[in-house]
C-alpha positions in Angstrom: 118.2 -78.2 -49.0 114.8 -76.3 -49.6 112.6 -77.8 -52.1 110.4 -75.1 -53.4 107.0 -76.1 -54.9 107.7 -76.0 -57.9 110.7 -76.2 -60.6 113.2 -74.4 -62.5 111.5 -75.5 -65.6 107.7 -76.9 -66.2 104.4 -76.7 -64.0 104.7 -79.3 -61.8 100.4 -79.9 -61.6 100.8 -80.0 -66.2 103.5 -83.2 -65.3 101.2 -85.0 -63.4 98.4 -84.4 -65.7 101.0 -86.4 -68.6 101.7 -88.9 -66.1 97.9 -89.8 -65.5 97.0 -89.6 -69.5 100.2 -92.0 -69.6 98.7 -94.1 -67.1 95.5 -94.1 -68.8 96.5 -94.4 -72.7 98.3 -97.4 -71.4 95.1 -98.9 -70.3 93.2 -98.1 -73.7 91.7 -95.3 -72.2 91.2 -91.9 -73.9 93.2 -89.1 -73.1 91.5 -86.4 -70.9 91.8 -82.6 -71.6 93.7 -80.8 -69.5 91.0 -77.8 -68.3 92.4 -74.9 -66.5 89.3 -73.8 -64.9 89.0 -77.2 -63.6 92.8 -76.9 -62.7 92.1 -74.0 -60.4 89.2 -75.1 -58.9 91.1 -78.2 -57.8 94.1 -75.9 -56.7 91.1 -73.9 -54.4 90.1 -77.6 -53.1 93.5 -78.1 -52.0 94.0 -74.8 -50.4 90.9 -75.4 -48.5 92.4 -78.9 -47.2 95.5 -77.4 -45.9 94.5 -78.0 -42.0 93.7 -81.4 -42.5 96.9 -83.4 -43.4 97.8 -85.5 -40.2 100.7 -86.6 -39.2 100.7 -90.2 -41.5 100.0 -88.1 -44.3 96.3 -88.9 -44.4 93.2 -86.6 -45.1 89.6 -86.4 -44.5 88.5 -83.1 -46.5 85.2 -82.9 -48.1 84.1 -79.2 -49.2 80.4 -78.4 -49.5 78.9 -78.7 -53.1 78.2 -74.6 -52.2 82.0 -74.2 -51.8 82.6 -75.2 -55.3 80.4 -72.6 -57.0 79.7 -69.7 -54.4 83.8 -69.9 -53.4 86.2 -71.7 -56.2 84.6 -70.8 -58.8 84.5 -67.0 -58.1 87.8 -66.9 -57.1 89.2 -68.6 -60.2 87.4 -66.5 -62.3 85.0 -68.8 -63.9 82.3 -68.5 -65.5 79.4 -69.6 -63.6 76.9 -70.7 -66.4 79.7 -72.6 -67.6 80.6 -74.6 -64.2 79.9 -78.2 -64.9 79.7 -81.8 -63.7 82.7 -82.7 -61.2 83.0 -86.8 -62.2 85.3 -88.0 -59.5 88.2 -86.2 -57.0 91.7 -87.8 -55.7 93.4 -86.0 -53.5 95.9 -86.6 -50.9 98.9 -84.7 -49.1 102.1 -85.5 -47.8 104.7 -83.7 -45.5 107.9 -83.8 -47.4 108.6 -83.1 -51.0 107.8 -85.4 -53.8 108.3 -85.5 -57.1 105.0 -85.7 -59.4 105.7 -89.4 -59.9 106.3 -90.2 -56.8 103.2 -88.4 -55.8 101.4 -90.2 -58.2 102.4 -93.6 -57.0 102.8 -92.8 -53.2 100.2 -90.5 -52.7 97.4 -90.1 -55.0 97.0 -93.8 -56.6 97.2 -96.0 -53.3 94.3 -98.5 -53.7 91.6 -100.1 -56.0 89.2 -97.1 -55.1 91.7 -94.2 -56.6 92.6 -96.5 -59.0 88.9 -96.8 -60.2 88.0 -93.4 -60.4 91.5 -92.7 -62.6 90.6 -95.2 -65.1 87.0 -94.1 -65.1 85.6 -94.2 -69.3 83.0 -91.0 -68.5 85.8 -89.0 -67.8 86.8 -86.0 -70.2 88.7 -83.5 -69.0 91.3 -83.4 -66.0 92.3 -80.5 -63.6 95.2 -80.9 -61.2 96.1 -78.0 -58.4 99.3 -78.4 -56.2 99.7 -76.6 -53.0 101.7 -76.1 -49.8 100.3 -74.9 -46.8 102.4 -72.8 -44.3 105.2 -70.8 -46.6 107.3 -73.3 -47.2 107.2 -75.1 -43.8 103.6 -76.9 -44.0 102.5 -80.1 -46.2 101.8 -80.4 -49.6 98.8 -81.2 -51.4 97.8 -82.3 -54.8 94.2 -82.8 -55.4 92.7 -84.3 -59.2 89.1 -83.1 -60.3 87.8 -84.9 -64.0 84.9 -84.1 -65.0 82.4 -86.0 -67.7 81.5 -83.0 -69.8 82.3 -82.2 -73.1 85.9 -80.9 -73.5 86.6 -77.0 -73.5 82.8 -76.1 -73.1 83.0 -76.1 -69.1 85.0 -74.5 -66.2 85.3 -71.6 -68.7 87.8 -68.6 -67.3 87.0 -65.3 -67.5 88.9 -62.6 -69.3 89.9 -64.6 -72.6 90.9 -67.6 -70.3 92.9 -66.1 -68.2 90.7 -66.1 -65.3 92.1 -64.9 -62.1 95.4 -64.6 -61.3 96.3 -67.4 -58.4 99.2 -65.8 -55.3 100.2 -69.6 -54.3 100.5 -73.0 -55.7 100.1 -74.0 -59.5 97.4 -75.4 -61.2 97.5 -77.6 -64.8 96.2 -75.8 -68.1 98.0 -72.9 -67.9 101.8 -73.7 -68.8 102.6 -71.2 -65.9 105.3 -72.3 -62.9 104.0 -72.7 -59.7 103.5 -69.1 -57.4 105.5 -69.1 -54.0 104.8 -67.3 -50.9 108.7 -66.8 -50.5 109.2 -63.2 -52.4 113.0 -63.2 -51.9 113.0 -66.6 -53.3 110.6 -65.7 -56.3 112.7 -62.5 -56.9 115.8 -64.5 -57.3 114.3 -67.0 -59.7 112.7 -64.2 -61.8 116.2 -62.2 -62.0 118.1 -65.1 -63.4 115.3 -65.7 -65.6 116.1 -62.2 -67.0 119.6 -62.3 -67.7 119.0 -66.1 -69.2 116.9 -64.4 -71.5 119.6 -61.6 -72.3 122.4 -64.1 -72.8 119.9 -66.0 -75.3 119.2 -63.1 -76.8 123.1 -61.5 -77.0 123.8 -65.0 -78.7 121.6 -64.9 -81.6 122.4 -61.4 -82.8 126.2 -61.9 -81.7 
């Protein structure tokens, strides 16, 4: 069975943003803002990860501090006088398809060190950016960027927030699904989608 990054219903990256304020409003810990600028910049982070996913599912990935603001930040659309303190990173990849639980628990929190910088106190706002590499046949990513600055003042989108718009993976903030680079697939989806909305709409007036 082909499991397609994301789901009928939801944004996949927005469910595992829940399941960390969960994790954290558990511990007494305020819950952090979900920023969609952030969001995309961690979805760029991931993308640029995408060759370094071995064969045990680990990574070793470290983008230059230029990467962030002279390449993820441009092509996200944000802001640049608004880009702002990145406070700690996760990120992690695996080759078959998880759940975002499961990829919170298997992949992403898997010792004290993750563990530490989830539960950090300077944190205020939380991006999350899922990706697969390869159309379909490749890893998956998910990489978490939090960031200690005041909520909804940084990682500011351009064109009324809507920033720029992303060709593959998801990112958290935006309520959107996830993109996929499998067009026949994507058309399919989007044609149901249409005649679900007609049905809903022949319903109520009917």
């Amino acid at each position: 069975m082909l499991h397609l990054l994301c789901s009928s219903i939801g944004n996949p990256a927005d469910d595992l943003v829940e399941i960390i304020n969960k994790n954290r409003t558990s511990q007494k810990l305020p819950k952090l803002s979900n920023s969609p600028g952030l969001g995309c910049i961690a979805l760029q982070y991931a993308e640029e990860c995408q060759w370094n996913c071995s064969n045990d599912n680990t990574i070793n990935c470290q983008p230059s501090e230029d990467d962030f603001t002279e390449i993820f930040a441009p092509n996200c659309g944000v802001e640049l006088p608004t880009f702002g303190t990145i406070s700690g990173h996760i990120l992690g990849c695996q080759h078959k398809h998880l759940t975002p639980s499961e990829a919170f628990s298997q992949v992403l929190i898997q010792d004290r060190k993750s563990l530490s910088i989830l539960r950090n106190r300077t944190h205020n706002e939380i991006g999350v950016g899922i990706f697969r590499a390869h159309k379909h046949k490749g890893p998956y990513f998910w990489c978490v960027l939090f960031s200690n600055n005041k909520a909804n003042t940084t990682f500011v989108l351009e064109d009324l927030g809507k920033g720029i718009k992303q060709k593959k993976g998801c990112y958290s903030g935006t309520g959107d699904p996830c993109s996929t680079a499998n067009t026949k697939t994507a058309g399919f989806y989007n044609i149901w989608t249409l005649v679900f909305s007609f049905l809903l709409l022949y319903n109520k007036f009917w």
